[in-house]
C-alpha positions in Angstrom: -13.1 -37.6 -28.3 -10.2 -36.9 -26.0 -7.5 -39.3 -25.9 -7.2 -40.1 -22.3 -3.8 -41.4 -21.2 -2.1 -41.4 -17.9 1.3 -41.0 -16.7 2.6 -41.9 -13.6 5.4 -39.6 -12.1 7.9 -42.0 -9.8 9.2 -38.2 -8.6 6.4 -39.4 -5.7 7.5 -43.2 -5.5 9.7 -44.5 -2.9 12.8 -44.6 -4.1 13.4 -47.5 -1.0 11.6 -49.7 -3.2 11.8 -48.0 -6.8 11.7 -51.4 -8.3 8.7 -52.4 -6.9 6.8 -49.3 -7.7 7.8 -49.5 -11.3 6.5 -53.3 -11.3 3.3 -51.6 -9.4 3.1 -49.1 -12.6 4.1 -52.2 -15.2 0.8 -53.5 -14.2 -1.5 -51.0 -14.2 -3.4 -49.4 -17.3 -0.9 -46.7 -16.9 0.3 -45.5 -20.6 3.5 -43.9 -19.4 6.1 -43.6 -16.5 6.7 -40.0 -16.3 10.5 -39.0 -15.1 10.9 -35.7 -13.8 14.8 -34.7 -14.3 15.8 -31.4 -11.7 19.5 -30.2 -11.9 18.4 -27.5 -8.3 19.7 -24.5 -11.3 16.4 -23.8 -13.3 14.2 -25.5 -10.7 14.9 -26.0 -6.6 14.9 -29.0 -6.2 17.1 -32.0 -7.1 15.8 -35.1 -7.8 17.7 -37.8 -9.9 19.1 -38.6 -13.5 20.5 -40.5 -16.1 21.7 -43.5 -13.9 18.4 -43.8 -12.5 16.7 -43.6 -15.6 19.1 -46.4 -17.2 17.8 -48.5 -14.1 14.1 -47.7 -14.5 14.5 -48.5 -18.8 15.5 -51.7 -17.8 12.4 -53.1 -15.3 10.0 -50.5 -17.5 7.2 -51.7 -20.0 5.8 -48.7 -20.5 7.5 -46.0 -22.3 9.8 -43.6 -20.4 8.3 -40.0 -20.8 11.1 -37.9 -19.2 10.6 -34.5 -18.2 14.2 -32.4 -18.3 13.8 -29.2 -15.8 17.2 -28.6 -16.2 19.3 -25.7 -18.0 21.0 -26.8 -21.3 19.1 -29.7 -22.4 20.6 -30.0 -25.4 24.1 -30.9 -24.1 22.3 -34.4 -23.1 20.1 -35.6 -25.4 22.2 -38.4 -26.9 22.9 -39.2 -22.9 19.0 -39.4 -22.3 18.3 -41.3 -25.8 21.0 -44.3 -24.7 19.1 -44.0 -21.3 15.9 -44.9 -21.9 14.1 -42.4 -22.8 10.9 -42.7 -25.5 9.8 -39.2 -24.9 12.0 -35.9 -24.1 10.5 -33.1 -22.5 12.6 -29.3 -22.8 11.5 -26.7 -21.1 10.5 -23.8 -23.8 11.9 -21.2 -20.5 15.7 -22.9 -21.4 16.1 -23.3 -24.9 17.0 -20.1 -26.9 17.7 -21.9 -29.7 14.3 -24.5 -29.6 13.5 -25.6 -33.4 17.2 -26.7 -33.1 16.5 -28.8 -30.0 13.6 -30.2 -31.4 15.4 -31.3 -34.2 17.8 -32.7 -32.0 15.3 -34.6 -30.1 14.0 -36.4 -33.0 17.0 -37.1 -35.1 18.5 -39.1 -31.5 15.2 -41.1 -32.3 12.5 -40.1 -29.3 9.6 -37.8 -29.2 10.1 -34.4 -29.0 8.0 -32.5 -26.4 8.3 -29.0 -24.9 6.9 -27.9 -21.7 5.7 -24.7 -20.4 5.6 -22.8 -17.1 2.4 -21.7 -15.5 3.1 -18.1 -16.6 4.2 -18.7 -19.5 1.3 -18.4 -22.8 0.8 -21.5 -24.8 0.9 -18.7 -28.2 5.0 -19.2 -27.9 4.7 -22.4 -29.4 2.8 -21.1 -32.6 5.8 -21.1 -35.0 6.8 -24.5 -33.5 3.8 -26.2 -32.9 3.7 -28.4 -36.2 6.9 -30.2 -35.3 5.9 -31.6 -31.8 5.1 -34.8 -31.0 3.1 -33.2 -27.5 3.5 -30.3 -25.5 3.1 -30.2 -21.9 1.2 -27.9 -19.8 2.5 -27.1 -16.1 -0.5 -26.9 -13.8 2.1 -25.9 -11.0 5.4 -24.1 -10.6 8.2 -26.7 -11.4 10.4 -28.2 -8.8 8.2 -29.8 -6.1 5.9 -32.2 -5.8 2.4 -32.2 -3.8 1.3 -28.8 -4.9 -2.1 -26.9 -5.5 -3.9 -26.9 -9.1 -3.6 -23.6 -10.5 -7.0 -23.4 -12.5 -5.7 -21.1 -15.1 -4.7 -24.2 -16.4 -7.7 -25.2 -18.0 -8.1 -21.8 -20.7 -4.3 -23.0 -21.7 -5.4 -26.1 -22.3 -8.6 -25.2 -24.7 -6.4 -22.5 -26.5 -3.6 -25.1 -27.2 -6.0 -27.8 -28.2 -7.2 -24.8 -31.3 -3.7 -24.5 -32.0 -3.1 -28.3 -32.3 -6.4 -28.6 -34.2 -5.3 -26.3 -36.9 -1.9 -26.8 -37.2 -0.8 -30.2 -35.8 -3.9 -32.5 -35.1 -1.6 -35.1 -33.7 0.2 -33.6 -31.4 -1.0 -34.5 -27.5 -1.3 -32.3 -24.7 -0.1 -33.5 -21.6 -0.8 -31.9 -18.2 1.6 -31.9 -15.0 1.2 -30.9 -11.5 -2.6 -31.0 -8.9 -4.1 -33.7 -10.7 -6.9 -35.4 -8.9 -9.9 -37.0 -10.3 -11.4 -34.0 -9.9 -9.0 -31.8 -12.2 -8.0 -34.8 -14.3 -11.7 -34.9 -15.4 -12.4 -31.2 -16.4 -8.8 -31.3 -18.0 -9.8 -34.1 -20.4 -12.7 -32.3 -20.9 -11.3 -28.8 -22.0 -8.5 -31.4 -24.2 -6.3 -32.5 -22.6 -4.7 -36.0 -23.8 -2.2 -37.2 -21.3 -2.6 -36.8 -17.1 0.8 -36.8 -14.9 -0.2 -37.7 -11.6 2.6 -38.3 -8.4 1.5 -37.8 -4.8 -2.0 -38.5 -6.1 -1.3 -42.2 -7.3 1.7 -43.1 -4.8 -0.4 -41.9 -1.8 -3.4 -43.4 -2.4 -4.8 -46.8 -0.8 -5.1 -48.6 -4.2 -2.6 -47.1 -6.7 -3.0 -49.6 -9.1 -6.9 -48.9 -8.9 -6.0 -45.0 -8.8 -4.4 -45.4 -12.1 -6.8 -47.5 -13.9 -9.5 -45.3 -12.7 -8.2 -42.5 -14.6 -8.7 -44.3 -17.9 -12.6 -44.3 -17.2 -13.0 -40.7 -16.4 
């Protein structure tokens, strides 16, 4: 059975009251706080970084899963690492030189994840899939948030999940970018592991019951 683990993303909190949202997320079933990091270069959009990480590490007691849509990566790792950070996502679109970064990742002492576009096929990972800790599937185009599912999504996810089987059985598949109940349940289905949901969980009426609801799909 599908491991099924959620991850807020405070890219939708209210950053009025960041503090409180994070306590709102401490006491949920939530398994992760998902950071998304955008430098406006490789996506649109800019949205915060290492400062407010360092403040979110400290109120945090889930693990920080932070997302890096940003061009060179590797020049802060260590940064991210003495942040906060438990989990560093790289886009696979930025790193030329990605075993290397990987590497990187994992000697600082934090997971080492790598993220794909929507265009882009899951088979570039082949050669690199056995040193991941997760890889993470974008469901939309990077840089904003509120945005439609793109249902492609799903055949990524089943081809990965033969990819992890054979090679790396341990490895999770994480999923970014539409999810609803509705998506979040046919992507646990087709394998998916771990569910980033923002507008989603910060809009609705309940978001601690939102989240916890997740776990039961």
């Amino acid at each position: 059975m599908t491991t099924r683990l959620i991850a807020p993303s405070i890219l939708s909190a209210d950053f009025s009251r960041l503090g409180e949202d994070i306590e709102m997320i401490n006491q949920s079933h939530a398994d992760y706080i998902h950071c998304d990091v955008m430098d406006g270069v490789f996506v649109p959009n800019i949205s915060f970084g290492i400062p407010v990480i360092e403040k979110v590490a400290e109120i945090a007691k889930k693990p920080l899963d932070v997302h890096l849509m940003i061009v060179n990566p590797d020049n802060y790792i260590s940064a991210f690492q003495k942040a906060g950070a438990d989990i560093l996502t790289v886009h696979y679109e930025t790193c030329p030189h990605l075993h290397r970064t990987v590497s990187s990742i994992k000697e600082a002492g934090m997971k080492a994840s790598v993220c794909l576009n929507p265009h882009t096929p899951v088979t570039v990972l082949d050669d690199i899939i056995g040193d991941l800790d997760m890889v993470l599937l974008m469901s939309v185009n990077p840089g904003f948030g509120g945005q439609s599912f793109i249902k492609n999504t799903y055949k990524k996810v089943r081809l990965l999940k033969e990819m992890i089987a054979a090679k790396n059985p341990s490895c999770l598949i994480e999923v970014d970018g539409g999810v609803n109940f509705e998506t979040g349940l046919n992507l646990y289905d087709a394998g998916a592991d771990v569910l980033v949901s923002g507008s989603f969980i910060f809009k609705a009426d309940d978001p601690i019951a939102a989240i916890n609801h997740f776990k039961t799909l």
